[in-house]
C-alpha positions, -999 to 999 in steps of 0.1 A, spaced: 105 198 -343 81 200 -311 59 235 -310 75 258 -298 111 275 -307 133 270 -274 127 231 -268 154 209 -281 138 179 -295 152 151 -277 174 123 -300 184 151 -325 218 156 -341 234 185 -353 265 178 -371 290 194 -400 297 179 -429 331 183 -446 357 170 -467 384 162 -443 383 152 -409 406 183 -401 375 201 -410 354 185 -387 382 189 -359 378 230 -368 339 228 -369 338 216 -334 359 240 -320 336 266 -336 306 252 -325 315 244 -288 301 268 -261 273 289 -284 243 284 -263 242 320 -247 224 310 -215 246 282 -207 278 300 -211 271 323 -185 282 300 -157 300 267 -177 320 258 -208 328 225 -222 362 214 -225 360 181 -246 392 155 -238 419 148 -261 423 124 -288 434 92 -266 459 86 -300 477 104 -320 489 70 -337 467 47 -356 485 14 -343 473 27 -311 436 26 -310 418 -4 -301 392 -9 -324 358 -30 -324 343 -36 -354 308 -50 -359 290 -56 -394 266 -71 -389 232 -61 -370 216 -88 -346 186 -110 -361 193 -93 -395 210 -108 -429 246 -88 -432 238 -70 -468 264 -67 -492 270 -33 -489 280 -37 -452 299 -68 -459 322 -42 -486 322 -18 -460 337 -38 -429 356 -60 -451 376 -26 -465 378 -14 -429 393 -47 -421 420 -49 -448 428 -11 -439 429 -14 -402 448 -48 -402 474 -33 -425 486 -3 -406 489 -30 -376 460 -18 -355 443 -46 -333 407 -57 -346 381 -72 -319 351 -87 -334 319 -92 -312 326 -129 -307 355 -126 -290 342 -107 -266 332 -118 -227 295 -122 -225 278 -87 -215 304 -65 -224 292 -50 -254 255 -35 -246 223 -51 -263 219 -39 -296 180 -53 -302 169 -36 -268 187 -5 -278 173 -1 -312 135 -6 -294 145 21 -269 161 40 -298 122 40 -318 102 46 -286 122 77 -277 127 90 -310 91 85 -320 77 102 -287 100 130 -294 76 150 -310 47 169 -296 21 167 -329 42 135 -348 25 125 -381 -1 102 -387 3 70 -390 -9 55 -425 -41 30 -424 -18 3 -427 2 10 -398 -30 17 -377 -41 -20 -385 -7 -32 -371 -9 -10 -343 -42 -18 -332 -37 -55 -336 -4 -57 -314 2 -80 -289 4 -61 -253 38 -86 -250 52 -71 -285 86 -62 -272 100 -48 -308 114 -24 -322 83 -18 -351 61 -23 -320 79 3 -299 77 28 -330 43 20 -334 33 31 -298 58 58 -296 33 90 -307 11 82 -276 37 69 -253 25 77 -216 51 95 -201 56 66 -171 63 42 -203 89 70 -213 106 73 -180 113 38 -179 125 38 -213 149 67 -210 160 49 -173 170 18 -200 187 49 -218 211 58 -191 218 24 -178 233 19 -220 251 46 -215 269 34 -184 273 0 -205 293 16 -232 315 37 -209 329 1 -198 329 -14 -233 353 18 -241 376 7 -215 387 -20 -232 380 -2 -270 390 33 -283 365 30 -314 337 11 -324 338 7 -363 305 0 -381 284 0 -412 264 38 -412 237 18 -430 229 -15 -450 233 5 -485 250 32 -502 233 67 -511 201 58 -523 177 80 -548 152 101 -532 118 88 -530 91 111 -518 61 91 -522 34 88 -493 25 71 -470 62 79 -458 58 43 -437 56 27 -461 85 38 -484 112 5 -495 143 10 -509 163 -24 -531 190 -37 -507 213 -68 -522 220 -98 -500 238 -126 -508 203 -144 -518 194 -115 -537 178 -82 -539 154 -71 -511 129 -45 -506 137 -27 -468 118 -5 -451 128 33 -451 124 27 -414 150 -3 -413 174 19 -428 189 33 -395 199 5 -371 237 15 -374 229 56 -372 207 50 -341 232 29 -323 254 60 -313 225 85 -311 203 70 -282 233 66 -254 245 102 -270 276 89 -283 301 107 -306 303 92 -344 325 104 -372 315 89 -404 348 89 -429 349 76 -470 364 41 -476 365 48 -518 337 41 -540 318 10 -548 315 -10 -580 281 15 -593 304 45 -583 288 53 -550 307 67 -519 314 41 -492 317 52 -460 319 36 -421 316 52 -388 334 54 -362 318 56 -325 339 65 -293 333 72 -259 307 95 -243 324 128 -247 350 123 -262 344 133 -300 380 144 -307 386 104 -307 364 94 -334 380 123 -354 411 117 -347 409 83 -356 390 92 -393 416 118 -398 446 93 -393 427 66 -417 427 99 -439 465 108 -440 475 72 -449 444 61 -474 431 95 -484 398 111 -478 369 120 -502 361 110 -538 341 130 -560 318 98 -576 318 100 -614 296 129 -627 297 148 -595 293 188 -599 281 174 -632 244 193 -646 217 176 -628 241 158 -604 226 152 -568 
């Protein structure tokens, strides 16, 4: 968090975890409208749910992230999605059947995503040696994402401004994607729950990820192309279970709607719910020792 106790750190999310999506729905209504300050002169009044049918929603799915091998997990993901979706009759969009433009620039928003997330913080961590070599031997026309996080703790604040400007202009993008789309269905990351690793430098944590050439080692900090995708343009997500995978593990997707309009995203998990059923306890869970 930045010093200080009244600041909101920019890029942060605050949201409930539950069982049902009917939970979730009760959560937001009880967390709408408690900053005291603020609710002396306005209260939010989110939109409906633009479905109460599941046939209804026009949904895009994407599952794979640009310039990056689709892993196996996300393949199992967006392939259950798929089956589920298709079944109940609901139309699925993929991005290649999209007009050009339409759906907003995921590599630019992931770079954005890093620069403002990692300038959000006014005393950030130190970097480890390693990744003050990389840093200090980048290219001033190093457009990427690693590049952008790299440069993030001591971002000037003109640098910033252009980058949240890039920010806003996203957010207008997806506004007109949702026109055409109720949801956006995606992976929420390239694996399933992974064991906790607490070793240092934290940079330079990897976690095993299968591909269909194998097992790699990713980054901790390539772990979060599909979380970040709804948090930099402030979008609502609603992640919801799709069963268990072959080791056990939940499998889940997440479901991105329209600025505002989190009652959509809900709605839409909670309707997946009613017809395929909600969460699993994996094998062993409550167990002694379980995580």
């Amino acid at each position: 968090m930045p010093s200080g106790r009244l600041a909101d750190r920019d890029l942060s999310v605050a949201g409930p975890l539950a069982r049902t999506a009917s939970d979730l729905e009760l959560a937001l209504d009880l967390l709408l409208n408690l900053e005291p300050l603020a609710a002396k002169a306005w209260k939010a009044t989110l939109p409906p749910a633009r479905h109460a049918s599941l046939k209804d929603f026009r949904v895009l799915v994407i599952d794979q992230w640009p310039g990056s091998a689709r892993s196996l997990h996300e393949a199992l993901v967006v392939e259950r999605v798929v089956e589920r979706l298709r079944t109940q009759g609901v139309k699925v969009t993929r991005p290649s059947e999209l007009p050009a433009g339409l759906l907003p620039d995921l590599t630019q928003s992931h770079r954005v995503y890093r620069s403002l997330l990692g300038s959000s913080l006014a005393t950030p961590p130190a970097l480890s040696k390693a990744a003050q070599k990389r840093l200090e031997a980048l290219s001033p026309d190093d457009h990427s994402a690693d590049a952008a996080w790299l440069r993030a703790p001591t971002l000037r604040h003109s640098d910033w401004l252009k980058d949240n400007e890039i920010r806003m202009a996203l957010r207008h993008q997806w506004e007109r994607l949702f026109e055409a789309f109720d949801v956006v269905v995606t992976p929420v990351a390239p694996l399933p729950a992974f064991r906790h690793n607490h070793s240092e430098p934290k940079d330079a944590r990897t976690y095993p990820v299968g591909f269909e050439d194998g097992t790699r080692e990713v980054r901790f900090l390539d772990l979060f192309h599909w979380a970040g995708l709804p948090v930099l343009p402030g979008l609502p997500a609603t992640s919801f279970p799709v069963g268990l995978d072959d080791d056990g593990l939940p499998v889940s997707a997440q479901a991105v709607g329209p600025y505002l309009e989190d009652r959509t995203t809900i709605a839409f998990a909670d309707l997946l719910e009613q017809v395929y059923g909600g969460f699993i306890a994996p094998p062993g869970y409550g167990a002694t020792g379980a995580a």
